[in-house]
Backbone as JSON Lines, residues from 0, in Angstrom:
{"i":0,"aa":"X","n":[0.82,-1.19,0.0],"ca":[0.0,0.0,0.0],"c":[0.87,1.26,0.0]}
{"i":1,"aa":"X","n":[1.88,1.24,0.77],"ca":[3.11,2.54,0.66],"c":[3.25,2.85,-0.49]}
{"i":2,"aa":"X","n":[3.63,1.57,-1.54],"ca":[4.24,1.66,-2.8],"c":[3.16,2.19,-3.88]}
{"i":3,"aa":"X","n":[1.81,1.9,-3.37],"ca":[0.89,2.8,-3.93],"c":[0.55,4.14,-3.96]}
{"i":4,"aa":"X","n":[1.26,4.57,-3.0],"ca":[1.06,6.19,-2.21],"c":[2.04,6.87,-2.98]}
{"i":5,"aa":"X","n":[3.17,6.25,-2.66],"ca":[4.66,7.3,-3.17],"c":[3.94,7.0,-5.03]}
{"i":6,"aa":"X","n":[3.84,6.11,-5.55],"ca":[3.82,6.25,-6.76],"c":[2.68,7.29,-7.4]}
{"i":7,"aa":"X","n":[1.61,7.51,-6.58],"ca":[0.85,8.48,-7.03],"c":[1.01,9.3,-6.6]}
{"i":8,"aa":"X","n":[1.98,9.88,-5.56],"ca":[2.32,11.01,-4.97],"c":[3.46,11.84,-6.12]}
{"i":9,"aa":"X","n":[4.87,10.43,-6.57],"ca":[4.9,10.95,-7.77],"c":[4.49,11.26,-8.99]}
{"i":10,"aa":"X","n":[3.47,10.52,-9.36],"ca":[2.75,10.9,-10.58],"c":[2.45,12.53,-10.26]}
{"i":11,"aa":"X","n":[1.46,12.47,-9.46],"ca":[1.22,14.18,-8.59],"c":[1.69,14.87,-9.14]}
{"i":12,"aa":"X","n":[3.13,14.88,-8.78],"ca":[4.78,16.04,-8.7],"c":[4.59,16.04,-9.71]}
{"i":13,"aa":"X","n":[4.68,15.19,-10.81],"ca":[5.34,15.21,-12.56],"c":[4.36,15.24,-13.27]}
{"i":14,"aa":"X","n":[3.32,15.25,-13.17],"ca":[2.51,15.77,-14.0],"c":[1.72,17.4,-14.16]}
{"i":15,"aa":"X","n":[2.2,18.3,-13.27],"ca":[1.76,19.66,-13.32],"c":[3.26,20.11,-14.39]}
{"i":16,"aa":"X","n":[4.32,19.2,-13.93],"ca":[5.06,19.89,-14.54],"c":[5.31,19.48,-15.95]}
{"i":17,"aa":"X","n":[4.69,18.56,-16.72],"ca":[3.99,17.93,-17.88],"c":[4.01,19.18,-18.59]}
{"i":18,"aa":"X","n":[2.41,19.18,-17.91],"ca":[1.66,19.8,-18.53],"c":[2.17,21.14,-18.74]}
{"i":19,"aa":"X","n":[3.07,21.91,-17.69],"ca":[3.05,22.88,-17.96],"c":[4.52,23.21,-19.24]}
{"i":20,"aa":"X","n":[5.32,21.71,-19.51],"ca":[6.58,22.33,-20.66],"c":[5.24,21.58,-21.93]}
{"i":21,"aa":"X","n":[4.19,21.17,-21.75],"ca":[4.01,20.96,-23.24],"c":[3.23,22.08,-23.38]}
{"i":22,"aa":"X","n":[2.98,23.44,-23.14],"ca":[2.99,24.86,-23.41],"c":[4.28,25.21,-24.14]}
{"i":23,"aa":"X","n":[5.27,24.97,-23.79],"ca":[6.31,25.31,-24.34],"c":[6.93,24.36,-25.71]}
{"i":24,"aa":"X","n":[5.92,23.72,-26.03],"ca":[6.74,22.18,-26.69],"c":[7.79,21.74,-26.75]}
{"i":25,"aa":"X","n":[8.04,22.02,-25.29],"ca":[9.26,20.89,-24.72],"c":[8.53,19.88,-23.96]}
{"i":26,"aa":"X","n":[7.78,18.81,-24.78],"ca":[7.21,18.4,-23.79],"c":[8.04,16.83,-22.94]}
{"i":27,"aa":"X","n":[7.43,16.32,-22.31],"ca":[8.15,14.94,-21.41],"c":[6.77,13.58,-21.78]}
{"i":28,"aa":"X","n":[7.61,12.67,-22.02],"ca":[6.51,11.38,-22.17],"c":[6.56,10.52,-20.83]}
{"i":29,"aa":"X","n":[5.43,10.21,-20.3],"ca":[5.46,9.49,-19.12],"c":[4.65,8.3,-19.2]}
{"i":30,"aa":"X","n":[5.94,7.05,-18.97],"ca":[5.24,5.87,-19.38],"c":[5.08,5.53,-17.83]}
{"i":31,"aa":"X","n":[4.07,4.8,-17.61],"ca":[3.84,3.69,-16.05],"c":[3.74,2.56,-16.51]}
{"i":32,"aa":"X","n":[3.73,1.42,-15.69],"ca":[3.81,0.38,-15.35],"c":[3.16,-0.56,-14.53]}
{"i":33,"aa":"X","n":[2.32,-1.02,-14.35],"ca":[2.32,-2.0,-12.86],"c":[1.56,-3.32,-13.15]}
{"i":34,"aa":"X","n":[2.7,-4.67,-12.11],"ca":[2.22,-5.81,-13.32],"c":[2.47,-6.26,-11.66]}
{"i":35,"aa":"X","n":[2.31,-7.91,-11.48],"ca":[2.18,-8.95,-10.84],"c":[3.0,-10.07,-11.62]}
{"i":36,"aa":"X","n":[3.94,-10.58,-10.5],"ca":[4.74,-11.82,-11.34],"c":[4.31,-12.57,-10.16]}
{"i":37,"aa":"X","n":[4.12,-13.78,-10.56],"ca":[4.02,-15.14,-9.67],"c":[4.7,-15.84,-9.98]}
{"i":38,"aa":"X","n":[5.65,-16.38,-9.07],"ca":[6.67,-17.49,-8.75],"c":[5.99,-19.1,-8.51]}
{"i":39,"aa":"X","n":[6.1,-19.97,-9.43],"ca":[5.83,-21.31,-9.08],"c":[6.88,-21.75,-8.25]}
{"i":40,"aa":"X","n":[6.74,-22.84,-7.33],"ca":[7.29,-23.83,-6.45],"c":[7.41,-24.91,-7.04]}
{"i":41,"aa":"X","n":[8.2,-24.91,-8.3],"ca":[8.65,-25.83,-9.25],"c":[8.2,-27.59,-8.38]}
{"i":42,"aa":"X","n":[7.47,-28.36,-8.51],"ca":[7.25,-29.72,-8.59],"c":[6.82,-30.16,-7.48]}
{"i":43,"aa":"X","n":[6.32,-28.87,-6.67],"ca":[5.44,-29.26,-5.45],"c":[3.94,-29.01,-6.09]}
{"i":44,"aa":"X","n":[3.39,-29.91,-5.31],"ca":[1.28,-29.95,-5.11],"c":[1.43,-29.48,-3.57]}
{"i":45,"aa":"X","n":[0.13,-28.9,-3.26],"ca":[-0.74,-28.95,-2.13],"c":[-1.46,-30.25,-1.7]}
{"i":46,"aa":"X","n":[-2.24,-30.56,-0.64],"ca":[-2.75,-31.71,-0.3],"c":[-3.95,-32.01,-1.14]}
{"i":47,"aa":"X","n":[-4.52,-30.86,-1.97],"ca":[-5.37,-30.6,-2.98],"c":[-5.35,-31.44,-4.47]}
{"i":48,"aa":"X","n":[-3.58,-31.47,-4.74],"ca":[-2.69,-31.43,-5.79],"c":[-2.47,-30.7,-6.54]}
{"i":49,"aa":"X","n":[-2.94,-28.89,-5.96],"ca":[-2.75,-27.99,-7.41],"c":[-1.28,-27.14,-6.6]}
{"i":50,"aa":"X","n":[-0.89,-26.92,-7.68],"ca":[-0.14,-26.2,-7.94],"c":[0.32,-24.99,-6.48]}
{"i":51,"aa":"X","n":[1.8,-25.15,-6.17],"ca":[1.5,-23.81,-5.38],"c":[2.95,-23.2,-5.64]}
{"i":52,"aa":"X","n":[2.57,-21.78,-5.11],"ca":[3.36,-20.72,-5.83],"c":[3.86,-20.04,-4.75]}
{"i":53,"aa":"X","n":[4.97,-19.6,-4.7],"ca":[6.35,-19.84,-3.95],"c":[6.67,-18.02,-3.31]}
{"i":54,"aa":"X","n":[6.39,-17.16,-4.41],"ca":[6.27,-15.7,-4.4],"c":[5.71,-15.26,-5.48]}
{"i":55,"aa":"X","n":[5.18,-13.81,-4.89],"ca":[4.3,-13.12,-5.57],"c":[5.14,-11.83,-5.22]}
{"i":56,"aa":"X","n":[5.44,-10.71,-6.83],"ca":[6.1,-10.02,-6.43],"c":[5.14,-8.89,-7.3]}
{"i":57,"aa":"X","n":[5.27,-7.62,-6.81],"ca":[4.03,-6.49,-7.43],"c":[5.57,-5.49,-7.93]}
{"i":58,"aa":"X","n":[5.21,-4.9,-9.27],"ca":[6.09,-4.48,-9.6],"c":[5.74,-3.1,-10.59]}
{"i":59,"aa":"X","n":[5.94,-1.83,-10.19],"ca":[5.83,-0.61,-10.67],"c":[6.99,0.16,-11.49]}
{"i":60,"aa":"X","n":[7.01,0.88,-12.76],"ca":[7.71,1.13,-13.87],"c":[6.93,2.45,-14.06]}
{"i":61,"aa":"X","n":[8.36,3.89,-13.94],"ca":[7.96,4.87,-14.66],"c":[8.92,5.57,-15.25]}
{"i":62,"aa":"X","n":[8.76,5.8,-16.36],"ca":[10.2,6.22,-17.25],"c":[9.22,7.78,-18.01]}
{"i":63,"aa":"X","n":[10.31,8.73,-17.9],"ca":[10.04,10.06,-18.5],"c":[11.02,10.65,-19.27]}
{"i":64,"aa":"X","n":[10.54,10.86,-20.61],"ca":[11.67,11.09,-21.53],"c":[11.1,12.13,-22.22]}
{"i":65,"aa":"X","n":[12.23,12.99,-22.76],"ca":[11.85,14.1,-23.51],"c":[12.66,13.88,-24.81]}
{"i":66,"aa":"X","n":[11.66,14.19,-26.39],"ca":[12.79,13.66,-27.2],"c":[13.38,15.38,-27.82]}
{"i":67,"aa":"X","n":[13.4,16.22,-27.17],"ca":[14.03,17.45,-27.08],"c":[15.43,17.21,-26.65]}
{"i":68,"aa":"X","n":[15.41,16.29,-25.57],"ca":[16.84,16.36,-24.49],"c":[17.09,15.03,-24.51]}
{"i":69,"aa":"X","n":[18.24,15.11,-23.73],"ca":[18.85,13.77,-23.67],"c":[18.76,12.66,-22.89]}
{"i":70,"aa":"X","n":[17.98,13.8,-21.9],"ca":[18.22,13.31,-20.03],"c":[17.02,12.24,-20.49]}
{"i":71,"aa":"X","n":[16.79,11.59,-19.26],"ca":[15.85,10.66,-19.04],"c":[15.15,10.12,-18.11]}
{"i":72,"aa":"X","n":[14.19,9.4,-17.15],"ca":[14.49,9.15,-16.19],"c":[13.83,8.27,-16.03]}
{"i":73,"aa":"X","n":[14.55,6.68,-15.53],"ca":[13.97,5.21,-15.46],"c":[13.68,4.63,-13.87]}
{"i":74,"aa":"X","n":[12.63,4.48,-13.47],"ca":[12.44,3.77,-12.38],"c":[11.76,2.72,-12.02]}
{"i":75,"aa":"X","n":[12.06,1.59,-11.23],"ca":[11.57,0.28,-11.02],"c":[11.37,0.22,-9.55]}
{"i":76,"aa":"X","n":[10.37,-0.33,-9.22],"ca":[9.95,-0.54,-7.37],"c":[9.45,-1.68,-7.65]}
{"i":77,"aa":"X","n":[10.25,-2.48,-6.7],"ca":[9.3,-4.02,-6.66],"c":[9.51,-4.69,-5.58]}
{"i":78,"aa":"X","n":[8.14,-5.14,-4.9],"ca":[7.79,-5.25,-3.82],"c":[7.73,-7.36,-3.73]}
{"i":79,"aa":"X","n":[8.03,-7.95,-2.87],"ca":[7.93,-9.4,-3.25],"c":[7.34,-10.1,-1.4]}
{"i":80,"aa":"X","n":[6.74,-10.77,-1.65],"ca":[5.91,-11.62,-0.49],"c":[6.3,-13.13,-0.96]}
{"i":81,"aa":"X","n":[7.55,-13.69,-0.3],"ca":[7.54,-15.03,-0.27],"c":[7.16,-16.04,0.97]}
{"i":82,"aa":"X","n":[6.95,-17.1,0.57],"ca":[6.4,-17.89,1.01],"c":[6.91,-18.6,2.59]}
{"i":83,"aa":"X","n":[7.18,-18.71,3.86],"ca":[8.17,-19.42,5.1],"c":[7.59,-20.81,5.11]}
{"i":84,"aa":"X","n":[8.05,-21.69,4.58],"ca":[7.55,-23.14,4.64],"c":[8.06,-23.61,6.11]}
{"i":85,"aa":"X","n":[6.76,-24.01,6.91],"ca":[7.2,-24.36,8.21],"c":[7.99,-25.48,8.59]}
């Protein structure tokens, strides 16, 4: 839930300031991201026999580029919940 906050807290920040260089047509492209990877537990069953999965990791992507300039700016946050087999 943190990782939900800061990321829209940055969106927030960078998008007034978007908007305000594509007045100037210098503008900035802002890509996001946010996906879910699941980790299988390669050749284990449950007592069920399905399938179980080992980690689950949540993963956020925002890259801002201007094709005026050179600069750029790439970021990755990824958050992971694995599994403590007792």
């Amino acid at each position: 839930m943190e990782y939900f906050k800061g990321l829209i807290l940055s969106t927030a920040i960078i998008l007034p300031t978007t908007a305000f260089s594509q007045a100037s047509n210098d503008y900035w492209h802002v890509d996001t991201d946010v996906y879910v990877e699941v980790e299988e537990y390669q050749g284990q069953r449950d007592s069920f026999n399905n399938k179980v999965f080992d980690k689950v990791s949540m993963v956020g992507k925002l890259a801002l580029t201007n094709p005026q300039s050179l600069w750029g700016f790439y970021f990755e946050h990824r958050e992971s919940l694995k599994k403590l087999w007792a």
